[in-house]
TORTIRO-815738 format. One record per residue: residue number from 1; x, y, z of N, C-alpha, C in turn. Coordinates in pm, whole numbers, plus 50000, padded with zeros to 5 digits. Layout:
N
ATOM num   nxx   nyy   nzz  caxx  cayy  cazz   cxx   cyy   czz
ATOM NUM     X     Y     Z     X     Y     Z     X     Y     Z
...
! end
This chain:
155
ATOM num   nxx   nyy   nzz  caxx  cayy  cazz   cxx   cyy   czz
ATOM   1 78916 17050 15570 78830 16944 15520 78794 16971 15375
ATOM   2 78769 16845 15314 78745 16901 15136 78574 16923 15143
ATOM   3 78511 17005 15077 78439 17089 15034 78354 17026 14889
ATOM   4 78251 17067 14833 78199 17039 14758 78230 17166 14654
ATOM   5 78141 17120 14540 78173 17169 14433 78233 17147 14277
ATOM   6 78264 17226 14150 78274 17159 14063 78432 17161 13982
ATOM   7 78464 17058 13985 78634 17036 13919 78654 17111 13827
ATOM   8 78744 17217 13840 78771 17293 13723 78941 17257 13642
ATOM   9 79008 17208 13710 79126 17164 13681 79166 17063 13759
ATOM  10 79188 17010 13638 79311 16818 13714 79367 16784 13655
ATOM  11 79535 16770 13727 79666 16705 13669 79681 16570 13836
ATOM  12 79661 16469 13760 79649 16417 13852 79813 16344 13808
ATOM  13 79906 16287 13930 80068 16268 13926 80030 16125 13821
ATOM  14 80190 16118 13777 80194 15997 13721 80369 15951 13743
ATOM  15 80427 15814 13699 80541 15820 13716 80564 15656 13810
ATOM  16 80706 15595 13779 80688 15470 13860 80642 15456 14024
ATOM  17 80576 15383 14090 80533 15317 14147 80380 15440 14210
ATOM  18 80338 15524 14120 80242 15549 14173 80111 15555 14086
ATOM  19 80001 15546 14179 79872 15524 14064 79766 15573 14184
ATOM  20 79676 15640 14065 79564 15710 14105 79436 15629 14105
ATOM  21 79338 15633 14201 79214 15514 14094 79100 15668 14181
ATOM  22 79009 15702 14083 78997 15820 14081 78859 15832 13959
ATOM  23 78706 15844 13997 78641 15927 13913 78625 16039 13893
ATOM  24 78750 16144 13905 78710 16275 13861 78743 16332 13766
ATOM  25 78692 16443 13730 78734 16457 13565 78692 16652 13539
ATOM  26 78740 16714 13482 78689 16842 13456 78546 16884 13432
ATOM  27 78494 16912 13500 78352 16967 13523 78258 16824 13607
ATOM  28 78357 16774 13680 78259 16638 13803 78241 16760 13913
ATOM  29 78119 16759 13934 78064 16793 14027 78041 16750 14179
ATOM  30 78141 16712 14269 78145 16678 14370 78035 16763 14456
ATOM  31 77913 16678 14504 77801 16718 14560 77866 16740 14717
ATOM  32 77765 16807 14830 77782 16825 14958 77750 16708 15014
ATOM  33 77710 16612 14975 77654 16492 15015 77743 16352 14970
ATOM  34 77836 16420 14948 77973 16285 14902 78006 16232 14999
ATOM  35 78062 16117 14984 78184 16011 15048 78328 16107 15067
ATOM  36 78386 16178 15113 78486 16309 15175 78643 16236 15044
ATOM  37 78614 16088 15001 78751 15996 14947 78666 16015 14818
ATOM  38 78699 16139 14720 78648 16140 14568 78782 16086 14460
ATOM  39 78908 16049 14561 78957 16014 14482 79076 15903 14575
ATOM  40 79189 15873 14504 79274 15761 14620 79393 15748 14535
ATOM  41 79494 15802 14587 79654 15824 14515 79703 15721 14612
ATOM  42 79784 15589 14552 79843 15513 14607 79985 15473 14513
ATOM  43 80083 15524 14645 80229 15463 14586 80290 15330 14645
ATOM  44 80377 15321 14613 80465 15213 14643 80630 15208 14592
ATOM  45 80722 15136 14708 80842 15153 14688 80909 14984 14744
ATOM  46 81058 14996 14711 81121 14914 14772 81141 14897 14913
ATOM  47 81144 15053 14921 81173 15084 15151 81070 15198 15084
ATOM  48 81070 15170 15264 80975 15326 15301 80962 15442 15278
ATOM  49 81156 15483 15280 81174 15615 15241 81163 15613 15089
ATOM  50 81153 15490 15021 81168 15555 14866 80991 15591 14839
ATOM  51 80918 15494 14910 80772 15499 14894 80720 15644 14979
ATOM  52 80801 15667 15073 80768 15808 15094 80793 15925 14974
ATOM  53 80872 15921 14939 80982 15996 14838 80857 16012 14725
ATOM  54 80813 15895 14731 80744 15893 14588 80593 15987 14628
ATOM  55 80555 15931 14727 80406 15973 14786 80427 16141 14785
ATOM  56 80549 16242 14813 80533 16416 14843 80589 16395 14746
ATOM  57 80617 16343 14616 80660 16369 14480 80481 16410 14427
ATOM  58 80442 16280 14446 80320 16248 14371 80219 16413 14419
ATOM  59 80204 16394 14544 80107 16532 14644 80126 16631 14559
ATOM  60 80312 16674 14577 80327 16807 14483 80292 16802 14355
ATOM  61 80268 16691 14256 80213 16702 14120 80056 16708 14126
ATOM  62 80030 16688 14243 79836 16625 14271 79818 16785 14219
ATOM  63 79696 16820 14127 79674 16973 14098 79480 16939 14063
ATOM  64 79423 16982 14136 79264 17019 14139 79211 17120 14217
ATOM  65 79133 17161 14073 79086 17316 14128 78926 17301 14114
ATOM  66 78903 17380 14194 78766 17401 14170 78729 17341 14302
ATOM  67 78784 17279 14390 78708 17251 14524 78891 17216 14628
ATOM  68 78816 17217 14754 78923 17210 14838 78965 17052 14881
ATOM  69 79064 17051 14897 79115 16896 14910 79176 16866 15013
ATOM  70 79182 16787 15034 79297 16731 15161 79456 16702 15186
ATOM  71 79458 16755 15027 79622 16727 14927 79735 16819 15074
ATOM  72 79711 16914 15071 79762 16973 15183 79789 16949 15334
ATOM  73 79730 16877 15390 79700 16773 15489 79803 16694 15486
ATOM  74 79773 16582 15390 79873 16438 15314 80031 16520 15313
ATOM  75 80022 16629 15232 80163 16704 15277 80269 16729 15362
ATOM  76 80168 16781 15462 80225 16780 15606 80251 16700 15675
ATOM  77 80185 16583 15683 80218 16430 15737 80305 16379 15684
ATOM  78 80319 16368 15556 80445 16325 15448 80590 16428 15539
ATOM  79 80574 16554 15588 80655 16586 15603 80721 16613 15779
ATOM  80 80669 16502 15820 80706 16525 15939 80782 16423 16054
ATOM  81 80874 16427 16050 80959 16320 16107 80949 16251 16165
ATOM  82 80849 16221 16254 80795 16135 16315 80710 16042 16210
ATOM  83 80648 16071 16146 80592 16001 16027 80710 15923 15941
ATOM  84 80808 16032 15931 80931 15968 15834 80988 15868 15918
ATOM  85 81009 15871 16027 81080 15719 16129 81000 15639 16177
ATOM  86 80856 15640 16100 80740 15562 16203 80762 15529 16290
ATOM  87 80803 15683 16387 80790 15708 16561 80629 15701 16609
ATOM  88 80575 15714 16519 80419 15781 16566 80328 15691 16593
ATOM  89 80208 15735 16696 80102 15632 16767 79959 15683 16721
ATOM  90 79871 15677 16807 79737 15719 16750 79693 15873 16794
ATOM  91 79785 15880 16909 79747 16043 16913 79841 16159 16833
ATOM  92 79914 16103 16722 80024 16149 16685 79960 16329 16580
ATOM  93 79767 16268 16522 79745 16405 16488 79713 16489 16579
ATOM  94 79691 16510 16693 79637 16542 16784 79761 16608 16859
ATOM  95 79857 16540 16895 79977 16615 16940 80072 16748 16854
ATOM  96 80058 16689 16727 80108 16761 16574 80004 16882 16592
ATOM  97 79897 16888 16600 79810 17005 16570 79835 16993 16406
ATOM  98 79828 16898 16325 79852 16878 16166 79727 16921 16102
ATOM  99 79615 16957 16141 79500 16995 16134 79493 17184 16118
ATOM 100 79574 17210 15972 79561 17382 16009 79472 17451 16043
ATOM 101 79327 17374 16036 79211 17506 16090 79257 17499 16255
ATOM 102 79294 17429 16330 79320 17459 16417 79433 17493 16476
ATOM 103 79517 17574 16364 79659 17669 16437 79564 17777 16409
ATOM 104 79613 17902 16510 79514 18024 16552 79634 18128 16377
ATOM 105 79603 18223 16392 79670 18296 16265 79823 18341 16367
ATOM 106 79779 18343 16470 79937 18387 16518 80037 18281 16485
ATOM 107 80003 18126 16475 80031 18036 16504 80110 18061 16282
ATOM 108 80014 18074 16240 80051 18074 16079 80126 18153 16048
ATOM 109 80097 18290 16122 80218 18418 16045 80334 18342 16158
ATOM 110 80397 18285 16203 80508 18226 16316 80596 18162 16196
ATOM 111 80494 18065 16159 80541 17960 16056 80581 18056 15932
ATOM 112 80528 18115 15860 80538 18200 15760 80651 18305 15800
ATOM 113 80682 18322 15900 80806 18446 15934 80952 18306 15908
ATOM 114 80903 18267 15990 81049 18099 15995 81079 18095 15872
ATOM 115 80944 18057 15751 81003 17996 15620 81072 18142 15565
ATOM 116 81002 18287 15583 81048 18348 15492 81235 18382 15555
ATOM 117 81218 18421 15693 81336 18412 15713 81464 18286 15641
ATOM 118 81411 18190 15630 81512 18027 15629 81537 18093 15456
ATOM 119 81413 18099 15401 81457 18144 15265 81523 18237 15171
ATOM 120 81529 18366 15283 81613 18458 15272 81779 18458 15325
ATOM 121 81838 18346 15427 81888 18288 15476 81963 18228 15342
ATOM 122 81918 18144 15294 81975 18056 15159 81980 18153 15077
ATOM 123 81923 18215 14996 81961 18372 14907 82060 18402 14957
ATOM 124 82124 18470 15039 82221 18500 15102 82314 18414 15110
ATOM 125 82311 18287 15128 82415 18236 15156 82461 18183 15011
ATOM 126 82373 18149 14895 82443 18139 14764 82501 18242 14717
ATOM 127 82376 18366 14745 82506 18502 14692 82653 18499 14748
ATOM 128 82704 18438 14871 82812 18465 14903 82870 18311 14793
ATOM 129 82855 18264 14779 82937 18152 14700 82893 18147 14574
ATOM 130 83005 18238 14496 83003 18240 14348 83106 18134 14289
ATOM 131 83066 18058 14144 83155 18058 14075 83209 18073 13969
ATOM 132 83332 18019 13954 83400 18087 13786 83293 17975 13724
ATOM 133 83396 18013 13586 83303 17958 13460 83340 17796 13478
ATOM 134 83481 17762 13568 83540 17595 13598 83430 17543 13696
ATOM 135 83323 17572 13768 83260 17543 13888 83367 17614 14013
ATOM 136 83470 17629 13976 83581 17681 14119 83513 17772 14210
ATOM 137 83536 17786 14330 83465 17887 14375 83579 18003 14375
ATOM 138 83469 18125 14356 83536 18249 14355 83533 18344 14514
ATOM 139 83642 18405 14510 83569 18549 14679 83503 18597 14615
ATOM 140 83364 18625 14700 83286 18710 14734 83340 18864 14675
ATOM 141 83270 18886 14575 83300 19072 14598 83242 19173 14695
ATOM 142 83150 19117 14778 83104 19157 14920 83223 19117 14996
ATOM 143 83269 19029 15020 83346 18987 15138 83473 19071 15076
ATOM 144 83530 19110 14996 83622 19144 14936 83654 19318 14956
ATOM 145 83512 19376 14921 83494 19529 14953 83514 19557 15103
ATOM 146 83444 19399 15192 83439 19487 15335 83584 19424 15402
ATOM 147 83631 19370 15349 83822 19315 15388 83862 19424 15367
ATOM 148 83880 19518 15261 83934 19593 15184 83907 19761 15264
ATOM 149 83750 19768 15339 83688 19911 15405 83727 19857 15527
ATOM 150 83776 19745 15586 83805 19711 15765 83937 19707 15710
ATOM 151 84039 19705 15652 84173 19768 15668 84235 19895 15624
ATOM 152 84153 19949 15623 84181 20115 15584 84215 20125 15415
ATOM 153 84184 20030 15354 84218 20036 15191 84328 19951 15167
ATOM 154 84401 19879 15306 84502 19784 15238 84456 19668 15213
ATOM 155 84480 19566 15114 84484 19475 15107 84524 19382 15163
! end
């Protein structure tokens, strides 16, 4: 949930079809006694997916510091496939558990092992696909050493 307190940094997104309407500003003091909507990022597209496209463009540029936001929230919904095929009904946050105070920490380091694994996963898999200076792809000098140690040194 967003939090009170005083704006210390804002890059708020810009770019076609999206617009901010928004009183905040560096040193606004968002009281404990606010309206929870201190601000309202609204996009728009031709289709859905481009107006989606635009909306986790916009989130990832959304940047305010100094109090906690809901930017993270909007994220996760933006990113979840059921949202992306408007499969979803009214219990759709509630089934998601999209609400991180309520994944337990086992539930977070789970998620956090997946991404770091998936990301170490891709490292690996570009190191194996090099190329020349043409874009061509080159062998592996890994794959090349262990061809070379699994046939006794022949080629």
């Amino acid at each position: 949930m967003p939090n009170g307190g005083t704006v210390t940094y804002l890059k708020e997104p810009t770019g076609p079809g999206v617009r901010v309407e928004s009183a905040l500003y560096r040193g606004y003091e968002v009281s404990l006694f606010y309206d929870p909507m201190v601000a309202k990022l609204i996009v728009w597209g031709e289709t859905r997916a481009e107006a989606i496209l635009r909306m986790r463009r916009a989130l990832n540029e959304y940047r305010i510091g100094g109090v906690k936001t809901s930017i993270p929230f909007h994220q996760e919904i933006m990113d979840s496939t059921e949202f992306i095929w408007g499969t979803f009904d009214t219990g759709f946050l509630s089934r998601r558990r999209l609400l991180t105070s309520e994944r337990t920490s086992d539930e977070n380091a789970q998620i956090a092992a997946v991404a770091a694994v998936l990301i170490a996963h891709e490292a690996g898999r570009r190191a194996v696909h090099i190329g020349d200076s043409n874009g061509m792809p080159q062998r592996s000098l890994w794959k090349q050493a262990g061809r070379i140690q699994s046939t006794g040194g022949r080629w």
